[in-house]
mmCIF file as gemmi writes it, N, C-alpha and C atoms, coordinates in Angstrom:
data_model
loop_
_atom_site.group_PDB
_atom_site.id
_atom_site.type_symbol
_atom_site.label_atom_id
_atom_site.label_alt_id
_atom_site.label_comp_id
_atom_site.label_asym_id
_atom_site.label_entity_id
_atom_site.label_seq_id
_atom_site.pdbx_PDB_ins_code
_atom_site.Cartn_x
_atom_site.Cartn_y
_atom_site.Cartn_z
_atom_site.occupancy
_atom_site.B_iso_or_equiv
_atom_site.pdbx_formal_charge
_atom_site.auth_seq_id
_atom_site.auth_asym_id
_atom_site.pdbx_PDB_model_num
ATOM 1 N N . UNK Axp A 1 ? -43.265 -1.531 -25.408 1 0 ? 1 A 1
ATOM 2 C CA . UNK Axp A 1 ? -43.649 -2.921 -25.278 1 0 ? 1 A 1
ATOM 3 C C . UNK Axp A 1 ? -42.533 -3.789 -25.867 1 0 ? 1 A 1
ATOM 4 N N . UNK Axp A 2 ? -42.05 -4.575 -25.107 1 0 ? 2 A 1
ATOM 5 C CA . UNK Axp A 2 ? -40.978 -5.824 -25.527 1 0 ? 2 A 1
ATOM 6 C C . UNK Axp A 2 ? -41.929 -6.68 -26.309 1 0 ? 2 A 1
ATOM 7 N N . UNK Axp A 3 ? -40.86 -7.133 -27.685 1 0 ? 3 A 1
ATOM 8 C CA . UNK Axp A 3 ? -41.56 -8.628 -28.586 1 0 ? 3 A 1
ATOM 9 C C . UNK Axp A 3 ? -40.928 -9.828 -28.209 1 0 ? 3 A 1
ATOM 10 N N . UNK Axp A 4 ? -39.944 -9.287 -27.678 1 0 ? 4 A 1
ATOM 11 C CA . UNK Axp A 4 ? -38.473 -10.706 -27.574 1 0 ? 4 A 1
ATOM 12 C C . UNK Axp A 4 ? -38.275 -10.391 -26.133 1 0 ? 4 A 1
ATOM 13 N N . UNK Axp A 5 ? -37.796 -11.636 -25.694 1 0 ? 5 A 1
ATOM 14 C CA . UNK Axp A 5 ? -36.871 -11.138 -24.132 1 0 ? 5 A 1
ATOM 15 C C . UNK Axp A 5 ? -35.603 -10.926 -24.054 1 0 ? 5 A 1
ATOM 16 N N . UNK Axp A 6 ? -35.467 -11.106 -25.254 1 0 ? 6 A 1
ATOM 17 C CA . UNK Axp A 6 ? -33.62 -10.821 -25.405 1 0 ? 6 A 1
ATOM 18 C C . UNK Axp A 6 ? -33.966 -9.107 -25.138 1 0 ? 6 A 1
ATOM 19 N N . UNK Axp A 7 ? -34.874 -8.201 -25.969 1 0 ? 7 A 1
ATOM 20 C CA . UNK Axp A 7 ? -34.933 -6.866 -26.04 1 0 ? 7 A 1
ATOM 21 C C . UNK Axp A 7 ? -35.265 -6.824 -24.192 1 0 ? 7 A 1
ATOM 22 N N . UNK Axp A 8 ? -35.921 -7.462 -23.48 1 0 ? 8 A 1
ATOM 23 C CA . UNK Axp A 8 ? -35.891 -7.14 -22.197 1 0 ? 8 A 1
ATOM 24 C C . UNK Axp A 8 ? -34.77 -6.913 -21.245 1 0 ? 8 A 1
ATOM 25 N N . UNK Axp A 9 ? -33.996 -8.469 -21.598 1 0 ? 9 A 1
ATOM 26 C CA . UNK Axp A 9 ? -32.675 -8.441 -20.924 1 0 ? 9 A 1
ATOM 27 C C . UNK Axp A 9 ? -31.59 -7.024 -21.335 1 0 ? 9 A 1
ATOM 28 N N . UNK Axp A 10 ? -31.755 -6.674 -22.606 1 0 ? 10 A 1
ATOM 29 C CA . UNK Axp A 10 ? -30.69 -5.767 -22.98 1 0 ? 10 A 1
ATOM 30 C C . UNK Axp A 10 ? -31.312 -4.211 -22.698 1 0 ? 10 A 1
ATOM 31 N N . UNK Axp A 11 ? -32.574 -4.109 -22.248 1 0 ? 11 A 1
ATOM 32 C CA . UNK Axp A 11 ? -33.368 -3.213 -21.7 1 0 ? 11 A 1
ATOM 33 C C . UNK Axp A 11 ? -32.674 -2.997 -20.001 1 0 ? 11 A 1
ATOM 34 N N . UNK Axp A 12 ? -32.797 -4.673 -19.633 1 0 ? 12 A 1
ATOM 35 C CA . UNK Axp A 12 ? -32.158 -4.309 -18.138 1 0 ? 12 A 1
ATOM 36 C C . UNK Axp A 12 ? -30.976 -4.607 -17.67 1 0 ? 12 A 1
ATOM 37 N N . UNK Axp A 13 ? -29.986 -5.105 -18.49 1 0 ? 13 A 1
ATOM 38 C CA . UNK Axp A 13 ? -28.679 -5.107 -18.634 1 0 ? 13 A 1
ATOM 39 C C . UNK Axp A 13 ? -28.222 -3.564 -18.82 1 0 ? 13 A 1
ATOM 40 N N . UNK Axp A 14 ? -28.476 -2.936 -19.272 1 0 ? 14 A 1
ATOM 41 C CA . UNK Axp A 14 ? -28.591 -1.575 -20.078 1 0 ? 14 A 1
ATOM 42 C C . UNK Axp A 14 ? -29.233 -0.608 -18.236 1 0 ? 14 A 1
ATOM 43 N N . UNK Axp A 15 ? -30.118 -0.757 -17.961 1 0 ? 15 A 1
ATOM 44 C CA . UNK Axp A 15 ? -30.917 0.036 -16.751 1 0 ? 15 A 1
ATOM 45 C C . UNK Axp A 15 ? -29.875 -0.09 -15.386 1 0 ? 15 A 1
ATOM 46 N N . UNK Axp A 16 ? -29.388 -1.233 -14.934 1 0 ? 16 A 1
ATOM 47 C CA . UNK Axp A 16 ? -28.933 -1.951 -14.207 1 0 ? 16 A 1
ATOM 48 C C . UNK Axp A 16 ? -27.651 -1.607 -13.947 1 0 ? 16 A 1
ATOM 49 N N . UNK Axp A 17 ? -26.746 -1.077 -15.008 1 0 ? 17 A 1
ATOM 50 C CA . UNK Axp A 17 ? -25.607 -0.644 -14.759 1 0 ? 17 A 1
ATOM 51 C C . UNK Axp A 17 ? -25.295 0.311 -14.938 1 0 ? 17 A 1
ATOM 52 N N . UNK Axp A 18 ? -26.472 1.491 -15.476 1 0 ? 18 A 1
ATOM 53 C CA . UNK Axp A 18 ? -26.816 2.767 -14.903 1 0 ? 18 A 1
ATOM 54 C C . UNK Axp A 18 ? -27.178 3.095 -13.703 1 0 ? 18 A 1
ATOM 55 N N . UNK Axp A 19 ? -27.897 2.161 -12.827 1 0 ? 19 A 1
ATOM 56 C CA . UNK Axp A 19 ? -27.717 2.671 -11.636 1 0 ? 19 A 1
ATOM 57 C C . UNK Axp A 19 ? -26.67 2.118 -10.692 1 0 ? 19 A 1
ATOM 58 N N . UNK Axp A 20 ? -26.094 1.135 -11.108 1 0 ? 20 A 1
ATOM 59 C CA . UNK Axp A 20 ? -24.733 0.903 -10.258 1 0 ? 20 A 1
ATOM 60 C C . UNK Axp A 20 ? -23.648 1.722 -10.395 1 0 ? 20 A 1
ATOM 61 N N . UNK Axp A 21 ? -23.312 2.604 -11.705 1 0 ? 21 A 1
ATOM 62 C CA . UNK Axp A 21 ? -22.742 3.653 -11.585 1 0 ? 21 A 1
ATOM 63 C C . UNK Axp A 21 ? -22.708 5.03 -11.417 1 0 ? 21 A 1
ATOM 64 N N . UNK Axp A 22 ? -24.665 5.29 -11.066 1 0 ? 22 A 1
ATOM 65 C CA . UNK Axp A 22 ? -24.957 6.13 -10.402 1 0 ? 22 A 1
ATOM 66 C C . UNK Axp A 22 ? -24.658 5.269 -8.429 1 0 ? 22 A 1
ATOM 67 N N . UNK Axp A 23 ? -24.821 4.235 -7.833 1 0 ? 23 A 1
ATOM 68 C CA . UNK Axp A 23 ? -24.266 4.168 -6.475 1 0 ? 23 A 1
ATOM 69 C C . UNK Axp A 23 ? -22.999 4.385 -5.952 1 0 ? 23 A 1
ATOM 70 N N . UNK Axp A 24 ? -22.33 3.886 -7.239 1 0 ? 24 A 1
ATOM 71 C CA . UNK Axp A 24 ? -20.962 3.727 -7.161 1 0 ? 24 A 1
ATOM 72 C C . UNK Axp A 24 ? -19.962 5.609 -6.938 1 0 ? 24 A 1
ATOM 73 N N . UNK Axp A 25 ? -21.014 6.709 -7.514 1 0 ? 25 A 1
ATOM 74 C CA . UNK Axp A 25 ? -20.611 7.807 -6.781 1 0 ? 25 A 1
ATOM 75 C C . UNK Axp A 25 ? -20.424 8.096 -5.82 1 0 ? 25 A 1
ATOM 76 N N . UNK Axp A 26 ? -21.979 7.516 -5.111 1 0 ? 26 A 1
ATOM 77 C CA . UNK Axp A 26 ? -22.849 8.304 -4.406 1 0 ? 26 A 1
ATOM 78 C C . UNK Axp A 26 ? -21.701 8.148 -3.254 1 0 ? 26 A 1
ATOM 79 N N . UNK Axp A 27 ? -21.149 9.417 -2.266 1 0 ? 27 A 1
ATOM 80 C CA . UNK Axp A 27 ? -20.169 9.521 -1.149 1 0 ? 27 A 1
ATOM 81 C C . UNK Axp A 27 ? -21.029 9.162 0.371 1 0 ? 27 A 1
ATOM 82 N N . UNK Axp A 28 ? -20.396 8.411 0.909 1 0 ? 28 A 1
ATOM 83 C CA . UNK Axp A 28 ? -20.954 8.271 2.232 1 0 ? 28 A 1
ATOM 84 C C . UNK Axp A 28 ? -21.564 9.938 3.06 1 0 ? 28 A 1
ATOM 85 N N . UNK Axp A 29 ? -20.796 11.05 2.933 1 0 ? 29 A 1
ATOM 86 C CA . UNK Axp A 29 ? -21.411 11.827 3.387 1 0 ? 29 A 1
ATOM 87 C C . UNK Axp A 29 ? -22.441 12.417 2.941 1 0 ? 29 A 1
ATOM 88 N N . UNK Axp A 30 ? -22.989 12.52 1.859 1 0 ? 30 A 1
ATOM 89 C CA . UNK Axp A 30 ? -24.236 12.86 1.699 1 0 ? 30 A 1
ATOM 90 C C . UNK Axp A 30 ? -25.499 11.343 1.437 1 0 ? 30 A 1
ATOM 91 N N . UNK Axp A 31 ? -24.948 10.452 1.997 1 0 ? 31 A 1
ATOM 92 C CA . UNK Axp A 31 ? -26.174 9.752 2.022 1 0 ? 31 A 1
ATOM 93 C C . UNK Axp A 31 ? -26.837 9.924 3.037 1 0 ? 31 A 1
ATOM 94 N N . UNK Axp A 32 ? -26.743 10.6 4.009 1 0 ? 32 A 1
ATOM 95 C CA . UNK Axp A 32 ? -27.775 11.017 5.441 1 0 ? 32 A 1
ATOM 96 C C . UNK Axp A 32 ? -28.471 12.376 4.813 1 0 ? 32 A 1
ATOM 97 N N . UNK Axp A 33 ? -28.171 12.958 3.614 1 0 ? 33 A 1
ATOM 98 C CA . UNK Axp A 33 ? -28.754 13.907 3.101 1 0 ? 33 A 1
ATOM 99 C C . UNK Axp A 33 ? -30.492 13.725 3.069 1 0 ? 33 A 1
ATOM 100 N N . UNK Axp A 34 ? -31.338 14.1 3.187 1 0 ? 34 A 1
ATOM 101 C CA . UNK Axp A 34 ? -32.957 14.243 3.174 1 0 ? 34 A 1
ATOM 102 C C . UNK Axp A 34 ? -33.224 14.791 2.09 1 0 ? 34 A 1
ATOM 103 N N . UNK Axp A 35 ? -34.39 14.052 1.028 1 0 ? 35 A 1
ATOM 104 C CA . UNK Axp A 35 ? -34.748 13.878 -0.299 1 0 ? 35 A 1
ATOM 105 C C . UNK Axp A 35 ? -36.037 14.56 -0.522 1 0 ? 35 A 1
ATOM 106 N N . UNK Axp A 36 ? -36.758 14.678 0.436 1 0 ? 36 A 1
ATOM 107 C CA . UNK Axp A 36 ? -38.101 14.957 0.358 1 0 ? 36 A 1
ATOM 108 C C . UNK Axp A 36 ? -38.63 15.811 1.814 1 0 ? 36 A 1
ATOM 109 N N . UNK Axp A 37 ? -39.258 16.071 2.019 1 0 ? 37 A 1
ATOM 110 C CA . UNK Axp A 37 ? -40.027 16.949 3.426 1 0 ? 37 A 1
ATOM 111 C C . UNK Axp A 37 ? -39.973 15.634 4.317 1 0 ? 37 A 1
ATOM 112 N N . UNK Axp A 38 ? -40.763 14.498 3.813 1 0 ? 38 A 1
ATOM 113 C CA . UNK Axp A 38 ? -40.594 13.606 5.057 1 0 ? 38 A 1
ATOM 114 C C . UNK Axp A 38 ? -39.246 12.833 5.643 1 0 ? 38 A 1
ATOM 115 N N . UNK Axp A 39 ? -38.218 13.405 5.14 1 0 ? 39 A 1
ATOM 116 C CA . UNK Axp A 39 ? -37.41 13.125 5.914 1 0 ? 39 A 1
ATOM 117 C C . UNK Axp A 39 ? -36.299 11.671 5.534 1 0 ? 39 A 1
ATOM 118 N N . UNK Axp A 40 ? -36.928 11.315 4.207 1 0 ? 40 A 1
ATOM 119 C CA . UNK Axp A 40 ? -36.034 10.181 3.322 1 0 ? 40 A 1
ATOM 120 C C . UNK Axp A 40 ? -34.977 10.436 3.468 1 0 ? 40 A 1
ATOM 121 N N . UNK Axp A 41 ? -33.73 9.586 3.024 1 0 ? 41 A 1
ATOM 122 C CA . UNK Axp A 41 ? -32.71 9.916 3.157 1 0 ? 41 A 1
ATOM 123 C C . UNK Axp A 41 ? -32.197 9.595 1.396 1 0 ? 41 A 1
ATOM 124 N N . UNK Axp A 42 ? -30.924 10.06 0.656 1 0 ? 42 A 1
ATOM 125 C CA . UNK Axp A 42 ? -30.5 9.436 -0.197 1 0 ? 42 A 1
ATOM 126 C C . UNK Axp A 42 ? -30.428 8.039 0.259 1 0 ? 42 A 1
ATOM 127 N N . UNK Axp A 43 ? -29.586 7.713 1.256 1 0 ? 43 A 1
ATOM 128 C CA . UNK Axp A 43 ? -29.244 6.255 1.556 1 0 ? 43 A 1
ATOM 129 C C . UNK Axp A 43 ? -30.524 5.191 1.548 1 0 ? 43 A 1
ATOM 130 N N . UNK Axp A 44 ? -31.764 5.81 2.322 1 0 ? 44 A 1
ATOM 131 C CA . UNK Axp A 44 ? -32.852 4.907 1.918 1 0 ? 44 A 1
ATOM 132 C C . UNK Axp A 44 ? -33.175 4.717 0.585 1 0 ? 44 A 1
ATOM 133 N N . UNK Axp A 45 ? -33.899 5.933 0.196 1 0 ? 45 A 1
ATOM 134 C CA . UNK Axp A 45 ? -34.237 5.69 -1.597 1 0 ? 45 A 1
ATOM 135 C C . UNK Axp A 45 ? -33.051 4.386 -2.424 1 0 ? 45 A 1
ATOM 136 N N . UNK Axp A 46 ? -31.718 4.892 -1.994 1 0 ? 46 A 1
ATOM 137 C CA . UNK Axp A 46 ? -30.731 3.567 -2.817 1 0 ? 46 A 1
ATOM 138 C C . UNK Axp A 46 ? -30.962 2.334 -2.176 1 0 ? 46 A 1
ATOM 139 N N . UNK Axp A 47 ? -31.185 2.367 -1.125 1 0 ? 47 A 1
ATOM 140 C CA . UNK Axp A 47 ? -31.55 0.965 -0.421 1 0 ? 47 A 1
ATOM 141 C C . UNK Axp A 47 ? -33.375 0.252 -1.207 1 0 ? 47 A 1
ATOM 142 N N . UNK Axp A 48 ? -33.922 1.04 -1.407 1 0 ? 48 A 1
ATOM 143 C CA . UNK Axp A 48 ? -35.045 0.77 -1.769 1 0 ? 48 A 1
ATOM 144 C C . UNK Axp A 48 ? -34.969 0.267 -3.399 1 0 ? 48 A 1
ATOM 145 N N . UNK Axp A 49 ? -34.49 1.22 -3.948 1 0 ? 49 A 1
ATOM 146 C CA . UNK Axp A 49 ? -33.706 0.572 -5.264 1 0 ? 49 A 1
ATOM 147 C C . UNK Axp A 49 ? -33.538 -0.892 -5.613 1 0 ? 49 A 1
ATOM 148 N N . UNK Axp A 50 ? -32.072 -0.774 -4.52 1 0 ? 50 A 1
ATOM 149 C CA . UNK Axp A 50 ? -31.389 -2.099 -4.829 1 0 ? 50 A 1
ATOM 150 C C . UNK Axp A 50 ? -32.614 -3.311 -4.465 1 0 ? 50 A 1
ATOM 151 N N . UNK Axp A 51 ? -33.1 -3.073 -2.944 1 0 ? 51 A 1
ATOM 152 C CA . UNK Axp A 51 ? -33.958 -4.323 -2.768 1 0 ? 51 A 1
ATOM 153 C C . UNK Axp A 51 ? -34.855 -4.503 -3.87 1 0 ? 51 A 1
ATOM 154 N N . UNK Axp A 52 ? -35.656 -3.531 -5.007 1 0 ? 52 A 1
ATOM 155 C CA . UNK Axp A 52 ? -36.693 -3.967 -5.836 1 0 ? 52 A 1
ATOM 156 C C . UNK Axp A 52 ? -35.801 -4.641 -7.135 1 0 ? 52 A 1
ATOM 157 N N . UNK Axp A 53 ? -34.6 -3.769 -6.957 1 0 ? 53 A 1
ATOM 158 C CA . UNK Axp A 53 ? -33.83 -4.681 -8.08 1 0 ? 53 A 1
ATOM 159 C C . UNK Axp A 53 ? -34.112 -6.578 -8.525 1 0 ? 53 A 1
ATOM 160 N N . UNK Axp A 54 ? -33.472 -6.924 -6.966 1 0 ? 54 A 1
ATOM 161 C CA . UNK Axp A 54 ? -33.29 -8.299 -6.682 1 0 ? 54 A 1
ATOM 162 C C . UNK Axp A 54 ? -34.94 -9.016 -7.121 1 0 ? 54 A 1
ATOM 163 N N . UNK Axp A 55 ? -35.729 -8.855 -6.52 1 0 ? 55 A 1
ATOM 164 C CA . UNK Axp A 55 ? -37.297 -8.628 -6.489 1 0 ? 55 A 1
ATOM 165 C C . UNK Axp A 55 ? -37.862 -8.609 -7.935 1 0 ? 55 A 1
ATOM 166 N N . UNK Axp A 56 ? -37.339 -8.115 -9.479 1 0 ? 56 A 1
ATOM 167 C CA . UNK Axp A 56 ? -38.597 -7.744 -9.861 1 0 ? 56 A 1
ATOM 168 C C . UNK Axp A 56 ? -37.137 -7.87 -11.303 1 0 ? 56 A 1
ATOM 169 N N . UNK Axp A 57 ? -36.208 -8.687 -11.1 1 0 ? 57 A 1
ATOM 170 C CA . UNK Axp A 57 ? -35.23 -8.776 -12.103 1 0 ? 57 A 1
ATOM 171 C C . UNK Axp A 57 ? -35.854 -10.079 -13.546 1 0 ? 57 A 1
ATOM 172 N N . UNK Axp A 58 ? -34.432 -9.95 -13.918 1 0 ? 58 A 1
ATOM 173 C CA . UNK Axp A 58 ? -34.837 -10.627 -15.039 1 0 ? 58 A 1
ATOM 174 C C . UNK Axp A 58 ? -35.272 -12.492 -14.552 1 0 ? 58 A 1
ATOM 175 N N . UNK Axp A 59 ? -35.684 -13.107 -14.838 1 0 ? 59 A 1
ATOM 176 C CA . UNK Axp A 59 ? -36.178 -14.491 -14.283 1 0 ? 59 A 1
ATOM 177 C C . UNK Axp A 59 ? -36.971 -14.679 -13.175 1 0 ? 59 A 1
ATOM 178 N N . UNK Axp A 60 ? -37.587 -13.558 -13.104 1 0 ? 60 A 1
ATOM 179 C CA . UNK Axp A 60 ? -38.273 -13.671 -11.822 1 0 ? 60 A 1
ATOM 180 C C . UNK Axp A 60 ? -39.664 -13.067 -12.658 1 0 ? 60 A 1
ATOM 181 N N . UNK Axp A 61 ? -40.536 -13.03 -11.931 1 0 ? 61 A 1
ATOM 182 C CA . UNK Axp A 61 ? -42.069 -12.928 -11.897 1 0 ? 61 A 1
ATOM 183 C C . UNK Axp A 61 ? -42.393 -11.541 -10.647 1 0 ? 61 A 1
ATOM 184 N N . UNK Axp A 62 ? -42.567 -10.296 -11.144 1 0 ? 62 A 1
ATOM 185 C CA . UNK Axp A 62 ? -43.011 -9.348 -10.237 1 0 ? 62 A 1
ATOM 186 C C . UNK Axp A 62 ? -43.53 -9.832 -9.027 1 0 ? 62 A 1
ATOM 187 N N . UNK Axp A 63 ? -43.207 -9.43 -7.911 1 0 ? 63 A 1
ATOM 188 C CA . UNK Axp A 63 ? -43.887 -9.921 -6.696 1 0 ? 63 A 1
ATOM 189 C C . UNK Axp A 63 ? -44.186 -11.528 -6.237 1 0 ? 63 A 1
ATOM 190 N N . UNK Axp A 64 ? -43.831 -12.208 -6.607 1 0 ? 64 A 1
ATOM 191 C CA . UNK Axp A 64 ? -43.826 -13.734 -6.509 1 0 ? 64 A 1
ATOM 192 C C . UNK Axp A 64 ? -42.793 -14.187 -5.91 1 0 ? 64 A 1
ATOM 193 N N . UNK Axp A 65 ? -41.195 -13.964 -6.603 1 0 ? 65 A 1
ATOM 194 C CA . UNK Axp A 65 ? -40.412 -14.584 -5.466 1 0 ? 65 A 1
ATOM 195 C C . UNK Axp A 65 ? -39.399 -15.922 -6.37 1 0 ? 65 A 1
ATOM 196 N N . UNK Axp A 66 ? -40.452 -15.929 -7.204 1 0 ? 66 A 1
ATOM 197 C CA . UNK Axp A 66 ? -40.035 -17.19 -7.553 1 0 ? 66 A 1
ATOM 198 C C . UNK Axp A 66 ? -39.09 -17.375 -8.926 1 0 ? 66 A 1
ATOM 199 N N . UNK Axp A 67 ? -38.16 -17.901 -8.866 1 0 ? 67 A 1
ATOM 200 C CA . UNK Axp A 67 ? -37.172 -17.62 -10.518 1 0 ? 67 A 1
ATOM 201 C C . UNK Axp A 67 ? -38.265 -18.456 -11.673 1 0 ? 67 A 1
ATOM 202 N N . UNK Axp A 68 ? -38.001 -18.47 -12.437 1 0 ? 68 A 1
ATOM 203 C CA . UNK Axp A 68 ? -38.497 -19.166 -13.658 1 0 ? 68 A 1
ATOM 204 C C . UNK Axp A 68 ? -37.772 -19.36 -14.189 1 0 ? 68 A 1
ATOM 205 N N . UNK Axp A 69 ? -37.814 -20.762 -14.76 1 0 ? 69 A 1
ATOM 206 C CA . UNK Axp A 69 ? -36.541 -21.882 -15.736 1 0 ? 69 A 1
ATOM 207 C C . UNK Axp A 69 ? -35.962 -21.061 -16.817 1 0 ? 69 A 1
């Protein structure tokens, strides 16, 4: 549980550029690779990623859309 939002931001400052340098590996040829039985791909799952990134970041409100001051 966060007390401060500074501990949030440095929670996802901290999360955020762990997975950009987990994308920043990832080689074009194995992103058509399949993750699961149904047929995911690496490339989707990172695509799915990034879009919840944008979505659910710091100044924003889960599922709303909307920044906050």
């Amino acid at each position: 549980m966060y007390r401060a939002i500074d501990d949030f931001f440095a929670t996802w400052t901290y999360e955020a550029s762990v997975t950009q340098k987990l994308f920043d590996v990832l080689r074009d040829d194995v992103l058509l690779q399949a993750v699961d039985d149904h047929g995911r791909t690496i490339a989707r799952l990172a695509a799915h990623c990034a879009d919840h990134s944008r979505d659910d970041g710091p100044g924003r409100v889960a599922g709303d859309g909307n920044r906050r001051p």
